[in-house]
TIRO-2110 file (N, C-alpha, C; in Angstrom, 1 decimal):
// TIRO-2110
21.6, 130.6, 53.1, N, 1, A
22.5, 130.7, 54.2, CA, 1, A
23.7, 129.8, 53.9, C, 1, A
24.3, 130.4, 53.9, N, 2, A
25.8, 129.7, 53.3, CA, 2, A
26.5, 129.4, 54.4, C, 2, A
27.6, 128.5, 54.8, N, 3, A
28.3, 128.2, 55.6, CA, 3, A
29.2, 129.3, 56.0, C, 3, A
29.6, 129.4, 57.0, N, 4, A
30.9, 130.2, 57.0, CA, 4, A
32.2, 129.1, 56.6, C, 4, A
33.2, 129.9, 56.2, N, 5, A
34.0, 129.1, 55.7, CA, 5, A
35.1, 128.8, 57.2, C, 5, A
35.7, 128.0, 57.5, N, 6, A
36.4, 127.3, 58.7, CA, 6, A
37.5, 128.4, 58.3, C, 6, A
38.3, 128.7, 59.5, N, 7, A
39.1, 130.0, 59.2, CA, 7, A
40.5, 129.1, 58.7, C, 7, A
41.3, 129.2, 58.4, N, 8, A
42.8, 128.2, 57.8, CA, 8, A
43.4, 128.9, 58.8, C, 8, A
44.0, 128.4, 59.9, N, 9, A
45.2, 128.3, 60.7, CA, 9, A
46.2, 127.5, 60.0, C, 9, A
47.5, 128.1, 60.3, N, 10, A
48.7, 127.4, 59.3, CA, 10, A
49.4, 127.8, 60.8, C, 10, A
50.1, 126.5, 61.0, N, 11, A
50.7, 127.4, 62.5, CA, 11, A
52.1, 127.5, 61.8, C, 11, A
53.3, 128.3, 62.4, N, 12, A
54.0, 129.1, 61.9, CA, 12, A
55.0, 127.7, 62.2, C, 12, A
56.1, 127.7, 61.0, N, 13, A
57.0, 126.9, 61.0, CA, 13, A
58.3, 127.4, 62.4, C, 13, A
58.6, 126.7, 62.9, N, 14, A
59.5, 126.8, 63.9, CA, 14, A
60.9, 126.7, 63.3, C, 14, A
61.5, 127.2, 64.0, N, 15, A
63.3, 127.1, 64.1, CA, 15, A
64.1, 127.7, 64.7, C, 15, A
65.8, 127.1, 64.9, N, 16, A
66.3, 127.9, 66.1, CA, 16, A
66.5, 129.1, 65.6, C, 16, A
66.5, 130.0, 66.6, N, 17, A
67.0, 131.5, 66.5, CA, 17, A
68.7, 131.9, 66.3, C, 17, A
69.2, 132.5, 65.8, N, 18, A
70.0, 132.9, 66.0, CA, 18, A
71.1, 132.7, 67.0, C, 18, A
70.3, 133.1, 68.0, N, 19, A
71.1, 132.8, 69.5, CA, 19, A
71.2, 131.7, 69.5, C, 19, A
70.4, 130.7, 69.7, N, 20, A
70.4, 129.4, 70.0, CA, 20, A
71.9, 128.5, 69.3, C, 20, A
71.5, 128.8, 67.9, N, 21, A
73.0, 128.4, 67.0, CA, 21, A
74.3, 128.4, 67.5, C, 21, A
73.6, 130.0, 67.6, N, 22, A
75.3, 130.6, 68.2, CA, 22, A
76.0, 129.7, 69.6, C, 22, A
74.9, 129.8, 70.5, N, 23, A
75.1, 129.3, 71.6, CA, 23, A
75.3, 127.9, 72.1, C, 23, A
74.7, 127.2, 71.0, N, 24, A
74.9, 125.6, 70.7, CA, 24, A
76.5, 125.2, 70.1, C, 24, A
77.1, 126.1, 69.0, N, 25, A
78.1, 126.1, 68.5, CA, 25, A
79.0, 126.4, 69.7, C, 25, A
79.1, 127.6, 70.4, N, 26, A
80.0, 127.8, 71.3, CA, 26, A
79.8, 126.4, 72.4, C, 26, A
79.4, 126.1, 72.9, N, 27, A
79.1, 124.7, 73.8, CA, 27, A
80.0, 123.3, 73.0, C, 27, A
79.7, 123.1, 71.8, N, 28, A
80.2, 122.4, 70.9, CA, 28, A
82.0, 122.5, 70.7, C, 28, A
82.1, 123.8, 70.2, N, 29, A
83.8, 124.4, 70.0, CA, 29, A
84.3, 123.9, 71.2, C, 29, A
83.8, 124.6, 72.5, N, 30, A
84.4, 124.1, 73.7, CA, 30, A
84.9, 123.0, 74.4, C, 30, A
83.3, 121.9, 73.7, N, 31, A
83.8, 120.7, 74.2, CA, 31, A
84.7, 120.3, 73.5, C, 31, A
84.8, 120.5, 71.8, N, 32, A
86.2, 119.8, 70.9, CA, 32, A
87.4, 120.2, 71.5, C, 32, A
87.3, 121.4, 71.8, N, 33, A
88.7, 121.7, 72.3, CA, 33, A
89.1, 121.4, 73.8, C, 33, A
88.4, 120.8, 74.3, N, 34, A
88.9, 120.2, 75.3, CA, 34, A
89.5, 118.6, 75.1, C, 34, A
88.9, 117.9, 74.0, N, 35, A
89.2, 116.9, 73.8, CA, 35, A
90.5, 116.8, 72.6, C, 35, A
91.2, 117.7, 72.2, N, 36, A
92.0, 117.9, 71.4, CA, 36, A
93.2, 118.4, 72.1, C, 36, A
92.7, 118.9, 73.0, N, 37, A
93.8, 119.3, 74.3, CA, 37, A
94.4, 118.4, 74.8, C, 37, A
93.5, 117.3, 75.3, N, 38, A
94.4, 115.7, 75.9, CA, 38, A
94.7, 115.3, 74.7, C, 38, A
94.8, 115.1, 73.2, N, 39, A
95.7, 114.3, 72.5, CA, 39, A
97.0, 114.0, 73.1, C, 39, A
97.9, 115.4, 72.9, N, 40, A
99.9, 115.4, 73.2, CA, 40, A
100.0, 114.7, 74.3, C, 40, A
98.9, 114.6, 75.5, N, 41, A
98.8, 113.5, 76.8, CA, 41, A
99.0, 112.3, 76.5, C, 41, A
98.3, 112.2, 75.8, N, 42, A
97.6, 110.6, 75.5, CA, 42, A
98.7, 110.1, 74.3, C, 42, A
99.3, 110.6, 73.2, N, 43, A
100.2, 110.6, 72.6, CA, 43, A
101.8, 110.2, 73.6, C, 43, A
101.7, 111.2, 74.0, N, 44, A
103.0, 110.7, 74.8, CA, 44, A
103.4, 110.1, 75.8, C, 44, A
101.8, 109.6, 76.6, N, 45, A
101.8, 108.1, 77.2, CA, 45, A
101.9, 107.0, 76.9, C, 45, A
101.4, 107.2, 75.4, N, 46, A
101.2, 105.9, 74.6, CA, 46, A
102.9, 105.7, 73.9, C, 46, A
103.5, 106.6, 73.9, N, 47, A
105.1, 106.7, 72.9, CA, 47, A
105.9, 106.0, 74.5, C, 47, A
105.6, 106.5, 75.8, N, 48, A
106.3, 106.4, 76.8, CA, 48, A
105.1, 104.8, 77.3, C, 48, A
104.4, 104.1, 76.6, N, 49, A
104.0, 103.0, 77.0, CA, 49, A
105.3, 102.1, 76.0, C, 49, A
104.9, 102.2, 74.8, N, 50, A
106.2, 101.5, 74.1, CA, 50, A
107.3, 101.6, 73.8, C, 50, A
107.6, 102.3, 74.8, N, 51, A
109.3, 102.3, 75.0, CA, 51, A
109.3, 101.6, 76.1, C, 51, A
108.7, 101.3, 77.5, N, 52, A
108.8, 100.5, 78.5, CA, 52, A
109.3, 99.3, 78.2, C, 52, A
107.7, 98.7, 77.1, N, 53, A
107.5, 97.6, 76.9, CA, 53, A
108.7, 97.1, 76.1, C, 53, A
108.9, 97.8, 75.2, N, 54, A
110.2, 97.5, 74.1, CA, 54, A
111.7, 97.3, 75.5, C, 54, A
111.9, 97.9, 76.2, N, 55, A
112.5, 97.8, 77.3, CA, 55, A
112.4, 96.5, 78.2, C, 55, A
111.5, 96.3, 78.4, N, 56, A
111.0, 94.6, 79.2, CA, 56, A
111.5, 93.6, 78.1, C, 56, A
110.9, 93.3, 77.0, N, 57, A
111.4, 92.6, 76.5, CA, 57, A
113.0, 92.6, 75.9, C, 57, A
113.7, 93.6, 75.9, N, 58, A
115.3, 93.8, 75.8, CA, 58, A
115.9, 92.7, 77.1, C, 58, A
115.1, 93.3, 78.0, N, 59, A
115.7, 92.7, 79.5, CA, 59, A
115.4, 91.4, 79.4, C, 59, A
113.8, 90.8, 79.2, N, 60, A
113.9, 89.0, 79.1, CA, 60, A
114.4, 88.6, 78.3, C, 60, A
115.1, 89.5, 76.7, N, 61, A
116.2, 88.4, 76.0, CA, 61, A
117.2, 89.1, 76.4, C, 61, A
118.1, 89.7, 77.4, N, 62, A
119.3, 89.5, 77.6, CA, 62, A
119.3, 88.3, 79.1, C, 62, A
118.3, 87.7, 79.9, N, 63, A
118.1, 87.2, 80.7, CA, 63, A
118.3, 86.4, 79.4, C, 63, A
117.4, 85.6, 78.9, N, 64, A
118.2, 84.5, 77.8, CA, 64, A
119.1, 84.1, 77.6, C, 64, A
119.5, 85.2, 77.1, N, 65, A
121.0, 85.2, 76.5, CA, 65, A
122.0, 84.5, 77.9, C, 65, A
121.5, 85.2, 78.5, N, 66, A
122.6, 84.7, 79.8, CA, 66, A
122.2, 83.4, 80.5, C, 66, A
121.4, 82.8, 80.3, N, 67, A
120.5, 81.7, 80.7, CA, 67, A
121.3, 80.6, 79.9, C, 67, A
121.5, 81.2, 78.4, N, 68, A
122.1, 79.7, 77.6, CA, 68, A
123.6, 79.9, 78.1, C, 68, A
124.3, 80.7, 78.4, N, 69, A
125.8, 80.5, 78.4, CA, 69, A
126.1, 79.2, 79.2, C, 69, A
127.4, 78.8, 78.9, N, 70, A
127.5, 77.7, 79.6, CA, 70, A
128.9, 77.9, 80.8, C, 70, A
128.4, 77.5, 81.9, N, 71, A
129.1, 77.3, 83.0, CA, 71, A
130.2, 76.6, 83.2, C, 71, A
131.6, 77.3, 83.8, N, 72, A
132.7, 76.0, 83.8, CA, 72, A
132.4, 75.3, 84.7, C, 72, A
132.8, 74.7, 84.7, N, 73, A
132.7, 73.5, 86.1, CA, 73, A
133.6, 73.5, 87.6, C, 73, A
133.9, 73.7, 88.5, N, 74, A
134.5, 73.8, 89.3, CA, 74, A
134.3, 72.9, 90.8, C, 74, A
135.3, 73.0, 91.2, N, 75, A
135.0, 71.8, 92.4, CA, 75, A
134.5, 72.3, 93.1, C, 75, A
134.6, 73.7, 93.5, N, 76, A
133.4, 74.2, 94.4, CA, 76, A
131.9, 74.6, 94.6, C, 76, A
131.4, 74.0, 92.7, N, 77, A
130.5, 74.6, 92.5, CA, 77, A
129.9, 75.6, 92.8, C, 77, A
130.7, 76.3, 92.3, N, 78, A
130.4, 77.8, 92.4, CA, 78, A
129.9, 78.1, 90.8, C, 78, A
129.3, 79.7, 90.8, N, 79, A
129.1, 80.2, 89.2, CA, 79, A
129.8, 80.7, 88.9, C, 79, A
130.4, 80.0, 87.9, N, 80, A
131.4, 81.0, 87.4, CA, 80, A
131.0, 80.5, 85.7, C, 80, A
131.0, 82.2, 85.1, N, 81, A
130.7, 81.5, 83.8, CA, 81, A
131.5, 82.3, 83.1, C, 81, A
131.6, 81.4, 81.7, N, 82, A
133.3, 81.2, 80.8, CA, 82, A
133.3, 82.2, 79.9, C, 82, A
132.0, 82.7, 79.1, N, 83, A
132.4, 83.6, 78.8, CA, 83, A
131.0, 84.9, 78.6, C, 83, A
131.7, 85.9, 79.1, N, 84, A
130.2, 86.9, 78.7, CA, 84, A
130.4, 87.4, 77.5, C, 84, A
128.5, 87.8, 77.2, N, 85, A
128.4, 88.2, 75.7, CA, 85, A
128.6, 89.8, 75.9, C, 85, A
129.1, 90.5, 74.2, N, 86, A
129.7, 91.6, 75.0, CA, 86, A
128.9, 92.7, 75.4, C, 86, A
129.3, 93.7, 75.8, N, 87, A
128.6, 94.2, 76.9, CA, 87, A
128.8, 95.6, 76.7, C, 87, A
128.2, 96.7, 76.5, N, 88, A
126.9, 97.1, 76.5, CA, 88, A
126.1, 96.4, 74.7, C, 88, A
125.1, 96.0, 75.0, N, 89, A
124.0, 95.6, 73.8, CA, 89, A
123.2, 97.1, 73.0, C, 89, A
123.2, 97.0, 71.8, N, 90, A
122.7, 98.0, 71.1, CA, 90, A
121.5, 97.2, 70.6, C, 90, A
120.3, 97.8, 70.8, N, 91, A
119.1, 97.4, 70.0, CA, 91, A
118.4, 98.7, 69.2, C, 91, A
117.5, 98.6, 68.5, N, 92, A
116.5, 99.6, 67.2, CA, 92, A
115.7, 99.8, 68.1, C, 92, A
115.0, 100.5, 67.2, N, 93, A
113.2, 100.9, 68.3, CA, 93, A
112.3, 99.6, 68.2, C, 93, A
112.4, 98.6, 67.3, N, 94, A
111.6, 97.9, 68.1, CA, 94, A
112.0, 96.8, 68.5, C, 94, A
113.3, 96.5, 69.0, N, 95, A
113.8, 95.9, 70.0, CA, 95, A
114.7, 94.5, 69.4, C, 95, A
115.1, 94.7, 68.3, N, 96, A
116.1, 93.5, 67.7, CA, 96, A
117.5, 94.1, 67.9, C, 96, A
118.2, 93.5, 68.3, N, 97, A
119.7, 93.8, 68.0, CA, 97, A
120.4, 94.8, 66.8, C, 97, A
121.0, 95.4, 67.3, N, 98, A
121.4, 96.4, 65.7, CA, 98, A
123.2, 96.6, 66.2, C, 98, A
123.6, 97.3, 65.2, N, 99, A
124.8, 97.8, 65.3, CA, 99, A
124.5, 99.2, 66.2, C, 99, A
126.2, 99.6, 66.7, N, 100, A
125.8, 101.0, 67.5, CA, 100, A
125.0, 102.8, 67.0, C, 100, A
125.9, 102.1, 65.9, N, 101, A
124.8, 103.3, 65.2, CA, 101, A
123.4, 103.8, 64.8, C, 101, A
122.8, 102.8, 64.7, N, 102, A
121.6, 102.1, 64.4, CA, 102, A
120.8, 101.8, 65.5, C, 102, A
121.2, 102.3, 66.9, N, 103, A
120.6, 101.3, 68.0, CA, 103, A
119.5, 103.4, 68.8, C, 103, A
118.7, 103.0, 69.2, N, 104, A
117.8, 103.4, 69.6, CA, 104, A
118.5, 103.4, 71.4, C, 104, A
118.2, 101.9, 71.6, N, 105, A
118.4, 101.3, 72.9, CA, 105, A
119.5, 100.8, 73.5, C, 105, A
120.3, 101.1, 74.1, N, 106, A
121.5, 100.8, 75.1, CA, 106, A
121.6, 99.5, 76.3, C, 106, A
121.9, 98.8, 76.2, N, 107, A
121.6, 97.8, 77.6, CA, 107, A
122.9, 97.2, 77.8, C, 107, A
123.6, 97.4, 79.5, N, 108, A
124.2, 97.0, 79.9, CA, 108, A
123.5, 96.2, 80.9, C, 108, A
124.9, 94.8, 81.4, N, 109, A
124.5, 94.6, 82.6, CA, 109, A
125.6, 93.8, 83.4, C, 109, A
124.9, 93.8, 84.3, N, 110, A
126.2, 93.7, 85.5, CA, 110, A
126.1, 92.2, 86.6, C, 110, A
126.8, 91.1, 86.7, N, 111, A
126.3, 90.2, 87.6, CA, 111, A
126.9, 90.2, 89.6, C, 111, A
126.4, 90.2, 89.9, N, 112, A
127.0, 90.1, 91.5, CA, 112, A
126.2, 89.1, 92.5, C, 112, A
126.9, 89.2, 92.8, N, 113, A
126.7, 87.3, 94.2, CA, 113, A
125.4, 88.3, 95.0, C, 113, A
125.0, 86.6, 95.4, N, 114, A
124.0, 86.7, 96.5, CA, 114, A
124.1, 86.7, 97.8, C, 114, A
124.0, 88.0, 98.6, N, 115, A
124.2, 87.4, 100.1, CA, 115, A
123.0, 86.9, 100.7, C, 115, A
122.6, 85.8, 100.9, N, 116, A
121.5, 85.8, 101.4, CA, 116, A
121.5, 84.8, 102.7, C, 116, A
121.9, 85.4, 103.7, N, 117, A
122.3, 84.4, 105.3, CA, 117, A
121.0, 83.9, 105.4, C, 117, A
121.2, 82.6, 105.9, N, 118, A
119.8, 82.4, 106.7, CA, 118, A
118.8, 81.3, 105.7, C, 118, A
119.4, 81.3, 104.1, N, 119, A
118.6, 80.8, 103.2, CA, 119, A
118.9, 79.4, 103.1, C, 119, A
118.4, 78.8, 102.6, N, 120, A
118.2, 77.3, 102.9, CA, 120, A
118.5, 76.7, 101.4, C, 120, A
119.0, 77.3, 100.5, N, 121, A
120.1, 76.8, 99.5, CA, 121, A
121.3, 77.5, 99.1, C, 121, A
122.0, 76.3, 98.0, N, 122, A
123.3, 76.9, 98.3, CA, 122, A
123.1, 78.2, 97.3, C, 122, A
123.8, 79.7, 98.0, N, 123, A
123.7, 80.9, 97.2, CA, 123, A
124.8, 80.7, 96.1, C, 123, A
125.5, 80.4, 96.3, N, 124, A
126.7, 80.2, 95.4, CA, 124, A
126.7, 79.7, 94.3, C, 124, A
125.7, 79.5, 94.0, N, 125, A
124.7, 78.7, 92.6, CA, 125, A
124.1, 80.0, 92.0, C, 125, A
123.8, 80.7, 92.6, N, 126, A
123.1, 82.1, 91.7, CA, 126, A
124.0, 83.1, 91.9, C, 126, A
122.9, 84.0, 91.0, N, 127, A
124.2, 85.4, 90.5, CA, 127, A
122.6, 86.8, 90.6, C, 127, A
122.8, 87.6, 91.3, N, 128, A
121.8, 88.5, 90.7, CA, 128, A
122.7, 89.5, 89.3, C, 128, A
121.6, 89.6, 88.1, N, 129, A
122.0, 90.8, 87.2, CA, 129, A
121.1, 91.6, 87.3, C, 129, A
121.6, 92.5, 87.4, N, 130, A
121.2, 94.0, 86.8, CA, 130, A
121.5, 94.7, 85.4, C, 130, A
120.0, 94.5, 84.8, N, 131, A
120.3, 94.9, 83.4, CA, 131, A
119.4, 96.6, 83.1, C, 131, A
120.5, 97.5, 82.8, N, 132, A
120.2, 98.9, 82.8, CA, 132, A
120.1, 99.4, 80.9, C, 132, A
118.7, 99.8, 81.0, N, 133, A
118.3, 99.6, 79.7, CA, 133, A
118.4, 101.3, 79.6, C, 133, A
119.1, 102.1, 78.7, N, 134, A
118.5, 103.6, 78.9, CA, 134, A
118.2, 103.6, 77.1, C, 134, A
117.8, 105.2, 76.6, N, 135, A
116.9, 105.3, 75.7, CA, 135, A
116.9, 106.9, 75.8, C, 135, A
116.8, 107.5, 74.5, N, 136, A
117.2, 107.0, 72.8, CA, 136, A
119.4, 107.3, 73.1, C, 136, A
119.5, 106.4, 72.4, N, 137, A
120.7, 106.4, 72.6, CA, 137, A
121.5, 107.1, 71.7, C, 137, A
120.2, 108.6, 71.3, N, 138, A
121.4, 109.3, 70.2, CA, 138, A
122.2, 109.9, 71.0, C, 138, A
121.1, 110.2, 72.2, N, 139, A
121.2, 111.9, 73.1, CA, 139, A
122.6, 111.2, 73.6, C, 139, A
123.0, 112.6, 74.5, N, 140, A
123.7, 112.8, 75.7, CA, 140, A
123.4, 112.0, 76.7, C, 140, A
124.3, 110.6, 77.5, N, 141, A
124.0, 110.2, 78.3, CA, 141, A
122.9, 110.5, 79.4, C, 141, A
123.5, 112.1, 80.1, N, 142, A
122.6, 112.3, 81.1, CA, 142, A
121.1, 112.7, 80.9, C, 142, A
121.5, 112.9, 79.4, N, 143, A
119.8, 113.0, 79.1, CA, 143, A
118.7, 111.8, 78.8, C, 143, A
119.3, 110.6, 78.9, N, 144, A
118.8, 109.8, 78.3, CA, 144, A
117.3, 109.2, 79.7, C, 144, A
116.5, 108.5, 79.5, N, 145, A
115.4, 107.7, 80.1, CA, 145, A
116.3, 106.5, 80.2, C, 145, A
116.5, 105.8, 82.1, N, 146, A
116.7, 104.5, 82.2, CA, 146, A
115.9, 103.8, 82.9, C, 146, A
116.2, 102.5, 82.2, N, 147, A
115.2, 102.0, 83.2, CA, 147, A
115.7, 100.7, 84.0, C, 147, A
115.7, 100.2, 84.8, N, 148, A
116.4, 98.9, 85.7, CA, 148, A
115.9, 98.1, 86.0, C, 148, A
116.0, 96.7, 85.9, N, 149, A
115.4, 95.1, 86.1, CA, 149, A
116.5, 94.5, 87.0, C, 149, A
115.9, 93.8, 87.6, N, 150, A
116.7, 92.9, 88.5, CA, 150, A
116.0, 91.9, 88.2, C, 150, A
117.0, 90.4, 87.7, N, 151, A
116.7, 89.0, 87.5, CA, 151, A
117.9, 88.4, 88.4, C, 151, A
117.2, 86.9, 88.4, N, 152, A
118.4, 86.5, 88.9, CA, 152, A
118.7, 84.9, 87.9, C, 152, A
119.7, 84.7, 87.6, N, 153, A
120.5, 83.7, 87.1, CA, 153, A
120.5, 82.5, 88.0, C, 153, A
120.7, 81.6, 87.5, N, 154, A
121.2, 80.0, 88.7, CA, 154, A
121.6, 79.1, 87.3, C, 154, A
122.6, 78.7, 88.2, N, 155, A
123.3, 77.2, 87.6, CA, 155, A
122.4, 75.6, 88.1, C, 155, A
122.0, 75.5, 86.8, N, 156, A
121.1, 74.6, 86.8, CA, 156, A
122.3, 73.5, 87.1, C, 156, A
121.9, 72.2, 87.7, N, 157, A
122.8, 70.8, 88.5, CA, 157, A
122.4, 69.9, 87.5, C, 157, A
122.8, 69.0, 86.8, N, 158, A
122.0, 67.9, 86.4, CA, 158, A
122.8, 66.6, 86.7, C, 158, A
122.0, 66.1, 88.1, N, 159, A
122.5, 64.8, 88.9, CA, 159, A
121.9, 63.8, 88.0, C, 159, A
END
C-alpha cells in the first residue's frame, strides 16, 4: 500500500489587471496635472513677491538718503532742507542704483508739511514723504505697477 501522493497546489501568481493599470494611471495623470496647473500661480506670486520686496527696500534707502541730508538752519526752526538728491531715482532689478536706461525701477518722491492740530510737538520739525516706486520702467507709464510708502522725516535738534 503505497501512499497517496499529497496533491501540489501551486496557488496562481497574482497581478493587476489591465483595468486596474489603466485606472491607477488615469487617477495619477489627473492628479499631476493638477499640480502643474498651479505652477504660472505660484510663479507669478513669487515674481510679484520680489518685486514688492525689491520695492521696500528702494523706499528705506531713499528714506536714508533723505535722513543724511543736511538741514539749513533757520531762526524759525523750521525744515527746510538745502539741497535734494535728484529726483526721479532709477534702480536695476535687484535694487542698486543704475543709470536710466538700465533701471528696471523708477522712484520719485515728494515732501509735504505736517498738519497735525492738537499734537503735542513742534510739527514744523517734520516733513511727511511720499515715495512712489512704479515698475518695469521699460513699459508705458500707464502700464506700469506702483506702489506707495509713506515715511516721515524729522530734523534731529542737538542741544
Amino acid at each position: 500500500m503505497f501512499a497517496k501522493p499529497l496533491p501540489h497546489f501551486s496557488k496562481p501568481a497574482r497581478a493587476f489587471s489591465l483595468i486596474e493599470v489603466v485606472l491607477a494611471l488615469g487617477i495619477v495623470s489627473f492628479a499631476m496635472m493638477a499640480v502643474v496647473g498651479t505652477l504660472p500661480v505660484g510663479l507669478r506670486s513669487a515674481q510679484q513677491s520680489r518685486s514688492q520686496i525689491a520695492a521696500a527696500n528702494i523706499a528705506r534707502q531713499i528714506q536714508g538718503d533723505l535722513q543724511q541730508i543736511s538741514f539749513e538752519s533757520s531762526s524759525s526752526d523750521d525744515l527746510t532742507i538745502a539741497t535734494l538728491p535728484d529726483n526721479p531715482f532709477y534702480f536695476s532689478q535687484d535694487g542698486t542704483r543704475s543709470q536710466e536706461r538700465d533701471a528696471y525701477y523708477v522712484a520719485s518722491f515728494t515732501l509735504n508739511a505736517i498738519n497735525a492740530p492738537g499734537l503735542s510737538v513742534n510739527s514744523s520739525n517734520a516733513r511727511s514723504v511720499k515715495v512712489s516706486i512704479s515698475y518695469p520702467a521699460s513699459v508705458a507709464k500707464a502700464n506700469r505697477q506702483e506702489v506707495v510708502y509713506s515715511l516721515l522725516l524729522a530734523k534731529q535738534k542737538n542741544d
